[in-house]
N, C-alpha and C positions, 0 to 999 in steps of 0.2 A: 524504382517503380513507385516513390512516394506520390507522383500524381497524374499515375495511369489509373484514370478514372473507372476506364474499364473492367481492367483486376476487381479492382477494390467493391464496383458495383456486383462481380460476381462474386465474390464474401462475403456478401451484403445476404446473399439470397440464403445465403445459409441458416438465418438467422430469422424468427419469427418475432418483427419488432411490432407495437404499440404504435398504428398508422397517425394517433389524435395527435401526439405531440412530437414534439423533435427533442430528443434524447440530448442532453450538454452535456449528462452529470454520472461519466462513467467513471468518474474516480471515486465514486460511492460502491459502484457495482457493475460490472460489466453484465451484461442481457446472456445467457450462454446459447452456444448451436441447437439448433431444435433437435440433433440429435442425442445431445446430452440431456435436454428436457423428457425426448421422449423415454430414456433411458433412465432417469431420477421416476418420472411415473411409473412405466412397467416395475423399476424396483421397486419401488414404495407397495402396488399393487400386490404384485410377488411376496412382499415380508409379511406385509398384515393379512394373507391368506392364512399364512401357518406360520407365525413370526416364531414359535419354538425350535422351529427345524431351522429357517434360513436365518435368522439372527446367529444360528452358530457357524453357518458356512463361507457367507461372503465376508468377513474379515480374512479367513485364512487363504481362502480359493480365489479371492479378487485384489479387495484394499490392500493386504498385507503384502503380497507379494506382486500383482499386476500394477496399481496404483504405486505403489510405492519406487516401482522399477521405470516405468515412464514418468515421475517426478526428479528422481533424482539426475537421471538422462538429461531435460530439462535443467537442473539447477547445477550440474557440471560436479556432484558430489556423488560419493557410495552411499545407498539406500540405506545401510547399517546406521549414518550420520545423521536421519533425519529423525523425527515425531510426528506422526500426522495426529493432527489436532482440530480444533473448532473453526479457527480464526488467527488473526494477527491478534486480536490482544489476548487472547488465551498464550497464545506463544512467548511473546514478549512479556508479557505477566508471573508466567513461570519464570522466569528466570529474574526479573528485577524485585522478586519476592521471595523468589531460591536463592539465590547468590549468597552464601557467606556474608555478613558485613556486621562491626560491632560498631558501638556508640563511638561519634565523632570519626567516620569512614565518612569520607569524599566521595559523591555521583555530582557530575555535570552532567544537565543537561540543558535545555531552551527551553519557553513559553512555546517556540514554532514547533515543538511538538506534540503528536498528538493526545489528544486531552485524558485518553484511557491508562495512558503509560503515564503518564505526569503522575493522576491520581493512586497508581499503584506507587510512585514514588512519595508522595507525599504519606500517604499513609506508612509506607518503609519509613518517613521519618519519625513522624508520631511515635512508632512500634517502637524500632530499635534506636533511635537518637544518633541515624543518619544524617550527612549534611548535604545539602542541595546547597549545588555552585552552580546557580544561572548562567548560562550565555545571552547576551543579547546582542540580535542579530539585525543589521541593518536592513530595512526595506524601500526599494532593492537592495541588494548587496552589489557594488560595487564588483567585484572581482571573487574568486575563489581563495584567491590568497588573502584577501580580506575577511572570509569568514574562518578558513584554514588559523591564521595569527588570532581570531576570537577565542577559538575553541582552546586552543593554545597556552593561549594566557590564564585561561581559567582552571591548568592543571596545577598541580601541587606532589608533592611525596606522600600525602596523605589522600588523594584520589585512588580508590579502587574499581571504577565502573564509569564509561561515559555511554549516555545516549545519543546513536546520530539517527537521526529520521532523513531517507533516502528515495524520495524528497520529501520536503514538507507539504501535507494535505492544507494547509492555511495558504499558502503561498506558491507552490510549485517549485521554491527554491532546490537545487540539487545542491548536496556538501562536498567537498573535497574529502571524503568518506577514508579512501586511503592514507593519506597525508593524513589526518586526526588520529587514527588508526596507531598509526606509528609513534607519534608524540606522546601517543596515551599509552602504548606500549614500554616507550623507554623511562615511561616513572612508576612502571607496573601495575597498569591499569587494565581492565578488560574493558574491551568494546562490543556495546549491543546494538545490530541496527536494525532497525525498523523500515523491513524493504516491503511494505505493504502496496505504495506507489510503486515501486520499482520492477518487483517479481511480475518478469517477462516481457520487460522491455530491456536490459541489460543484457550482455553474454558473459558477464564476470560471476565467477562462481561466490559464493560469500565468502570463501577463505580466500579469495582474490582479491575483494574487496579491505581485507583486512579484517573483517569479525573476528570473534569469538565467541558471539552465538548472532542468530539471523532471525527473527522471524514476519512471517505474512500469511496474507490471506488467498486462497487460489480463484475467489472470486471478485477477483479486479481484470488484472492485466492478462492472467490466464484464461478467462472468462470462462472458469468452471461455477455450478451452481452454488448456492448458498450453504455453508456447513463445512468446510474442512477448508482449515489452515496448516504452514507446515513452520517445524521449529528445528534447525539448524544449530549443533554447535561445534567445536575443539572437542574430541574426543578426552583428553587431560580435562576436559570440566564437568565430563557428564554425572559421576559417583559425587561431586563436590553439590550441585545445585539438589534441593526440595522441591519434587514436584508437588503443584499445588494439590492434585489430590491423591494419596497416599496410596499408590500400587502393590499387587498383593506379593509377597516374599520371594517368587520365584520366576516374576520377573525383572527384567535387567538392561542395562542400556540403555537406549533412548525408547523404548518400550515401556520407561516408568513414565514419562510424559504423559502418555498414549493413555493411560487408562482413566476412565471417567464413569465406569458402569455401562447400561444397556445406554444404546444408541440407535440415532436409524442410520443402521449400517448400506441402508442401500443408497447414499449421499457418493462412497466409493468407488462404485463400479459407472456412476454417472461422469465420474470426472473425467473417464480414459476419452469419451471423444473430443470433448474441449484441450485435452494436452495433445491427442492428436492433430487438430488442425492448428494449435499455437507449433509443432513441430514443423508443420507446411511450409506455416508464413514467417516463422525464425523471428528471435525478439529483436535482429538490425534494421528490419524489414518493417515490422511493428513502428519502433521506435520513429523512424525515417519517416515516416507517413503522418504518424501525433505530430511529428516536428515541423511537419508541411504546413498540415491544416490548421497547427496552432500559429504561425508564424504568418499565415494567409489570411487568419479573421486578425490577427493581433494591427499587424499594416494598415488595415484598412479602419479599424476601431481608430488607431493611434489617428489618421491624416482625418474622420468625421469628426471626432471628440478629443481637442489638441488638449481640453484641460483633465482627461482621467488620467489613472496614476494605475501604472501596470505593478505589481508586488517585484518581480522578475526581469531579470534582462534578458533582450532576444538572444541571447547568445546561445549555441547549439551547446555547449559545456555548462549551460547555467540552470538549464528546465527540459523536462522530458514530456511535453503536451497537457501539465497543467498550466494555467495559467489564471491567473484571479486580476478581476478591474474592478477598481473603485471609479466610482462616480461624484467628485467632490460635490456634499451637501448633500446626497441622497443617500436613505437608510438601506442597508443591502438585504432586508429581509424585503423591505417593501419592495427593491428591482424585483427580487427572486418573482415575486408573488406576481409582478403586473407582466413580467416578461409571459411567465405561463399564463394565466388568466387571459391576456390581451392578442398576445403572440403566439402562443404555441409553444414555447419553448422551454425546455427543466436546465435548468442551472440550480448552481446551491450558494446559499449566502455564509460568507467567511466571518459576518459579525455581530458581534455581542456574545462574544465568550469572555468570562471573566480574566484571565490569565491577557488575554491581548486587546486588549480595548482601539490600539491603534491599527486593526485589521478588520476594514468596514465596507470588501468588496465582495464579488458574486466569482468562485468559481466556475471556470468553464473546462470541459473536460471532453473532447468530443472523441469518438471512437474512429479505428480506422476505417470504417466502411460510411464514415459521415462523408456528405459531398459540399463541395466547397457550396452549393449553392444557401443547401441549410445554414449556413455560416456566413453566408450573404445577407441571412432573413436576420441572425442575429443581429451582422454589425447597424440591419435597417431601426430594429427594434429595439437596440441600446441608443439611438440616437432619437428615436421619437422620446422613450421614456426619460430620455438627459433632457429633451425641449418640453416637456411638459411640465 
């Protein structure tokens, strides 16, 4: 059904979008169903009536047990296994700041990852006199087994922890997630990945995947609202990691994640209808559609503009509907800025982060209910702004 335009325009109606502009840039944040909207308002309305009373009920009567039972359904694991949390880098932060490791311990990770997690490593270095062993990743990458034999190379006996970003938000790159997985396994290393792109376009559960622990954010690919992430790990690691903030003695499990003080718990009960309609349309279904559309403007950008440089190969194993184009010679904060401004259109620019100085294009990221025509307007508007 990737381009039964029809389907797609009726998931479309579900959705209460922003008519001024045309949306590129859902790898920031997916827009959620107006039913989940109306459902974060009534709650939010609900709590701050008598926030005494309902701040103690909807954790245990909703999130804890409803939220938590239709996530894990979703991610193909027992609810026991998870944390509902803030975000992907609250998730992933816990744990590259938990994790055991003493002075001159081995993390590999990449520059293509994202900038939140680096920084939590970097400071893991500073702290404890951990070592970063860089990957660097060709753009594009050639093959899977080419970045597979990178990651590879850069293990040692003294590795305890790789990072894999699945995919990279700078690039759209997918990794050979499993295969690294394994490599890093057989020199006793854990693997942490970073499925913020991924969760809910995959049907691989994280322990499919090969992790050791998983985490992301439910307002991407899930297109649940802003405010809860979830954080996966191996049961064998839960007692071993510090969560970052100090849960009170009598609880347990991945339940020490979980705590953070008062929150707005009414974020919970808004998520059940965005997992409901991701349960409709299934993340092969999802995924097949990104694949379409991205694969539709990509053809058509490559035969008007022979000299941009895609990050990604078309390959259906290589990217999951992001895709980032540079425009050689031109600055990608200034495409971001004239595409919207001129055209209409949100895209996010990939350059002038200190870590990658050689990623100088404009993410495009379009959702499944985008139609090819908006993606028409695109390929029109990256070719006037490459001729001016």
């Amino acid at each position: 059904m990737a381009d039964d335009e029809a389907f797609w325009a009726e998931v479309r109606e579900a959705f209460d979008l922003d008519a001024t502009l045309i949306n590129l840039d859902h790898g920031w944040s997916n827009p959620a169903p107006r039913s989940a909207v109306n459902d974060l308002v009534s709650g939010a309305r609900s709590l701050e009536a008598l926030p005494s009373e309902v701040l103690e009920t909807l954790w245990p009567t909703v999130t804890d047990t409803a939220v938590r039972a239709a996530l894990a359904e979703a991610m193909g694991v027992p609810g026991d296994q998870l944390a509902l949390v803030r975000n992907a880098t609250e998730a992933l932060d816990t744990v590259l700041l938990g994790v055991p490791l003493a002075p001159g311990d081995e993390v590999v990770c990449s520059s293509h990852d994202y900038y939140a997690m680096l920084d939590a490593l970097e400071q893991r270095q500073r702290r404890d006199g951990v070592v970063l062993r860089w990957v660097d990743l060709p753009v594009p990458a050639p093959s899977l087994d080419a970045l597979a034999e990178a990651y590879e190379a850069a293990l040692t006996p003294r590795t305890k922890l790789v990072l894999l970003t699945h995919p990279s938000n700078l690039t759209g790159q997918l990794l050979p997630v499993r295969r690294i997985a394994e490599a890093a396994h057989a020199v006793g290393a854990g693997v942490v990945v970073d499925g913020a792109q991924s969760l809910g376009l995959i049907p691989e559960s994280p322990a499919d995947l090969g992790a050791d622990y998983y985490g992301a954010s439910l307002h991407k690919w899930f297109g649940a609202p802003v405010g809860m992430g979830v954080l996966w790990m191996r049961p064998e690691h839960v007692e071993t990691v510090w969560p970052l903030v100090p849960s009170p003695p009598w609880v347990d499990g991945m339940g020490r994640f979980e705590w953070i003080g008062t929150s707005p718990e009414y974020v919970g009960p808004a998520v059940l209808p965005a997992l409901a309609l991701h349960a409709t349309l299934g993340p092969e279904r999802k995924a097949a559609r990104l694949r379409y559309l991205t694969g539709y403007w990509r053809e058509r950008a490559a035969a008007a503009l022979p000299t941009a440089r895609f990050y990604s190969r078309p390959d259906e194993e290589m990217s999951l509907g992001l895709c980032t184009i540079e425009l050689p010679g031109l600055d990608a904060e200034a495409v971001k800025e004239r595409l919207q401004q001129e055209h209409g259109l949100v895209v996010q620019p990939m350059g002038g982060l200190g870590r990658t100085p050689h990623i100088r294009g404009v993410r495009v990221s379009p959702n499944v209910y985008t139609t090819p025509a908006e993606l028409d307007r695109l390929v029109a508007a990256l070719v006037a702004v490459a001729a001016s």
